[in-house]
C-alpha positions in Angstrom: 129.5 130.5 32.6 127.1 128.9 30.8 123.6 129.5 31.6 122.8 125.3 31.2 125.4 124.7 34.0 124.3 123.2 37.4 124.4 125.7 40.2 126.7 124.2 43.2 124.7 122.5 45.9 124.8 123.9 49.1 126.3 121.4 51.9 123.9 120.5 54.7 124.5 122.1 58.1 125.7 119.0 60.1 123.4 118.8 63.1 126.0 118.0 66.3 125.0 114.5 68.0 125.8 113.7 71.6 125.4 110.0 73.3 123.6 112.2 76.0 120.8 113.1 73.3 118.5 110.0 74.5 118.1 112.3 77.8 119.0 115.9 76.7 117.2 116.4 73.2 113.3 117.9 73.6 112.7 118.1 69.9 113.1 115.5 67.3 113.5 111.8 67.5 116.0 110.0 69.7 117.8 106.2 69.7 117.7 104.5 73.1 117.1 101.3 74.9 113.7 100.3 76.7 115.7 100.7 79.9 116.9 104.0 79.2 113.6 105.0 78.1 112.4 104.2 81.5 115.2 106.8 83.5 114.1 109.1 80.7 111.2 109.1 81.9 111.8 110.6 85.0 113.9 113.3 83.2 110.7 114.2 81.3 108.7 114.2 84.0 110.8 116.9 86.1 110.7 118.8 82.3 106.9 118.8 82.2 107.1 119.9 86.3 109.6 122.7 85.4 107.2 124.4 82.4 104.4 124.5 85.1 106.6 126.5 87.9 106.9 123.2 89.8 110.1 122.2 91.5 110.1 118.6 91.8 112.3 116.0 92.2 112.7 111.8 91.4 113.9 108.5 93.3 114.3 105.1 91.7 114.6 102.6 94.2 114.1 98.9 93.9 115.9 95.1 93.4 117.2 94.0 90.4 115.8 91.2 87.6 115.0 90.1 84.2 113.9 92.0 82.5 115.0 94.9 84.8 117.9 93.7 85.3 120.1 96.8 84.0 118.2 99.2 85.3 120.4 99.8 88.4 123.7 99.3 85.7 122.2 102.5 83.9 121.2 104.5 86.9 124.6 103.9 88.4 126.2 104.8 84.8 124.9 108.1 84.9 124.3 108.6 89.0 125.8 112.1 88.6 124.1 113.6 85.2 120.9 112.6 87.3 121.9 114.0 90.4 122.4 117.1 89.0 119.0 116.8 87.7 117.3 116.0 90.6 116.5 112.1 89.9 118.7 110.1 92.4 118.9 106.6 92.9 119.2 104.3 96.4 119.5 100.5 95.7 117.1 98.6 97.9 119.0 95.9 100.2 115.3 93.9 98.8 111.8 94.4 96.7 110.0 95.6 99.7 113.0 97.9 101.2 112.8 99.3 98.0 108.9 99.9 97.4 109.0 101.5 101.3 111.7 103.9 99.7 109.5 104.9 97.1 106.8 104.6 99.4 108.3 107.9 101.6 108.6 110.1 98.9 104.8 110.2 98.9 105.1 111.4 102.1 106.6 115.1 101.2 103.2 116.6 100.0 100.9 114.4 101.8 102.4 115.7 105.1 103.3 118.9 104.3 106.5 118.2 105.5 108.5 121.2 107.0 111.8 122.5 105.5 111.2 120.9 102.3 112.6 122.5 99.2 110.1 120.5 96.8 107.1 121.0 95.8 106.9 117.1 95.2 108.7 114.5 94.8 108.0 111.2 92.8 109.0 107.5 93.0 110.1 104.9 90.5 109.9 101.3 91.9 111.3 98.4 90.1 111.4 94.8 90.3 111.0 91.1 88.5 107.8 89.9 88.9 109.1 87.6 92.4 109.8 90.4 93.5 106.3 92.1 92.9 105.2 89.1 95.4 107.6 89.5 97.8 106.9 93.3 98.0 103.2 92.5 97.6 102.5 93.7 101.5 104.4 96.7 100.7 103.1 97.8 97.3 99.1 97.3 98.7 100.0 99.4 101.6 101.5 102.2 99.5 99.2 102.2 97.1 96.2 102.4 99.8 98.4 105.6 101.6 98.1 107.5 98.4 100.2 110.1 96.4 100.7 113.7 96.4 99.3 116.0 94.3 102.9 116.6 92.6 104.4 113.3 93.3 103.0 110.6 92.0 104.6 106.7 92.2 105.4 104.1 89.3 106.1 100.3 89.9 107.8 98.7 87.4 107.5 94.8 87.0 109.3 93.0 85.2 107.6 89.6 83.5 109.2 86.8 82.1 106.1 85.1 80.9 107.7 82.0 79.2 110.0 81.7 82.1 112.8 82.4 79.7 115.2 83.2 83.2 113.0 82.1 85.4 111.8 79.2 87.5 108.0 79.7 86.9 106.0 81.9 84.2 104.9 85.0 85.5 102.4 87.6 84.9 101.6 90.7 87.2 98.7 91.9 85.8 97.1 89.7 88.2 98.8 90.8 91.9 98.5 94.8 90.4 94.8 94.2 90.4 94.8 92.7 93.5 96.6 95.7 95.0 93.6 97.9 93.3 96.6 99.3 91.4 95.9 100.8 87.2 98.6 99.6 85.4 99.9 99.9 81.6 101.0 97.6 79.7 103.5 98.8 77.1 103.9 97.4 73.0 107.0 99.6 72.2 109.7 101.6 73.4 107.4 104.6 72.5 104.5 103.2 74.9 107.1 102.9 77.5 108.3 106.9 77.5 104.7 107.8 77.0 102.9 105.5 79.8 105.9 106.2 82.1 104.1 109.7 82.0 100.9 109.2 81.6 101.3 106.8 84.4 102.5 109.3 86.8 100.0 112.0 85.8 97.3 109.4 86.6 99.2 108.6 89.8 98.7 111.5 91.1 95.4 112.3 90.0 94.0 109.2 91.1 95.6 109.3 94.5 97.1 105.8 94.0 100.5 104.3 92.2 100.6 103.0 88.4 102.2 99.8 87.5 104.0 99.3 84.4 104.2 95.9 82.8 108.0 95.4 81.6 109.1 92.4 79.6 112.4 91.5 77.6 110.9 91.8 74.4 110.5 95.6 74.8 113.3 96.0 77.5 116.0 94.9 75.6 114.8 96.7 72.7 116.2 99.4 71.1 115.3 102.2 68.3 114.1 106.0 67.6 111.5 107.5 69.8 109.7 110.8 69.8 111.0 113.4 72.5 108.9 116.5 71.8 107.3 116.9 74.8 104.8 119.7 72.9 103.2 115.5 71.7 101.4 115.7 75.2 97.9 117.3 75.9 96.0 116.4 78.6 93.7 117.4 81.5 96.0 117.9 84.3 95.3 118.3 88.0 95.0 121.8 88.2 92.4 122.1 85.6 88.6 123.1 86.8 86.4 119.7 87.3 83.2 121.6 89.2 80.1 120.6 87.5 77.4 118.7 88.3 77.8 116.5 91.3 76.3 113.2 89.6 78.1 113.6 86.7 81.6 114.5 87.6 83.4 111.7 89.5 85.5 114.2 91.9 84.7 115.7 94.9 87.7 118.1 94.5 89.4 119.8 91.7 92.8 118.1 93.1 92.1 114.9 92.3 90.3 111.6 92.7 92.3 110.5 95.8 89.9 107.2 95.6 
């Protein structure tokens, strides 16, 4: 053949694609929903436990709402991939059954609870903003008890600040400082996998739980997000904060626990 002919192109391996990707894949980019960012989190989180020896292990608990609203629809979609990851789910009967659920799980490492087979375990709480002031007894408490060292607690609260499905405009910033509780307040669907972790990590550094602001606009989202969980680098618990007295804010190398 002629030396001026094309050479054949070579085909491009087809990479195979699962619906399970948005909470399997660790590399690459992935295409979820704002509420299944949120359960994703959790998967990460037991990910990021598992590279550092940790065995650890995840409850959602909580009430139903706009913008939450599917949340429980998702965790009861895929009750047994989660299960068999660790990450279960118990419906609260209310907001404040729910945040004393999540509330317990605290209790593993702070007790050094006997017969455990974890080192920790964390908590997801979720709710529409009514519900962050019915559980508002609840949450203050919790948060004032503290976290373990390897659990760590989120609370999730959902706002619906044009009152869109709801009788009054809400806006939870507002009770969260009142419960002396740091909270982030995610732009995107990338915000939410990334503060969901970054929330817990400062949950259980800081001894108390991290609220997450949740509203339709990024809830009922959807689009790409990065998974590569080699993104992250930050001080962790474990690393050495001994220096000088007035200048470092801990009195342990565990943690604030303020």
């Amino acid at each position: 053949p002629s030396s001026s002919q094309p050479s054949p192109q070579k085909k491009k391996k087809q990479t195979a694609v699962s619906l399970l990707d948005k909470f399997e894949a660790t590399t690459g980019r992935v295409y979820l929903t704002g509420i299944q960012a949120l359960l994703r989190v959790a998967l990460d989180q037991r990910r990021l436990d598992a590279a550092r020896g940790l065995k650890t292990a995840g409850l959602f608990s909580g009430y139903r709402g706009s913008p939450l609203g599917g949340v429980d629809q998702e965790l009861l979609r895929h009750a047994g991939f989660l299960r068999d990851r660790d990450v279960h789910f118990e419906p609260g009967v209310n907001e404040e059954l729910g945040a004393t659920m999540v509330w317990g799980t605290q209790k593993v490492g702070l007790h050094d609870i006997a017969g455990t087979a974890y080192d920790g375990v964390f908590g997801v709480w979720y709710g529409k903003a009514p519900g962050v002031d019915r559980a508002g007894d609840t949450l203050k408490q919790a948060n004032a008890s503290g976290t373990a060292r390897y659990g760590g607690a989120l609370a999730l609260c959902g706002d619906d600040a044009c009152a869109k499905s709801s009788v009054l405009p809400s806006q939870s910033e507002y009770a969260l400082m009142h419960f002396e509780m740091p909270f982030f307040n995610p732009a995107d669907l990338q915000d939410v996998l990334d503060y969901g972790l970054h929330g817990l990590a400062l949950s259980r550094y800081s001894g108390n739980w991290t609220g997450i602001v949740c509203v339709a606009d990024i809830m009922d989202a959807s689009g790409q997000v990065d998974v590569d969980l080699g993104r992250f680098s930050r001080t962790t618990d474990d690393d050495d904060f001994s220096g000088d007295a007035a200048a470092t804010p801990t009195e342990s190398p565990g943690g604030l626990f303020v």
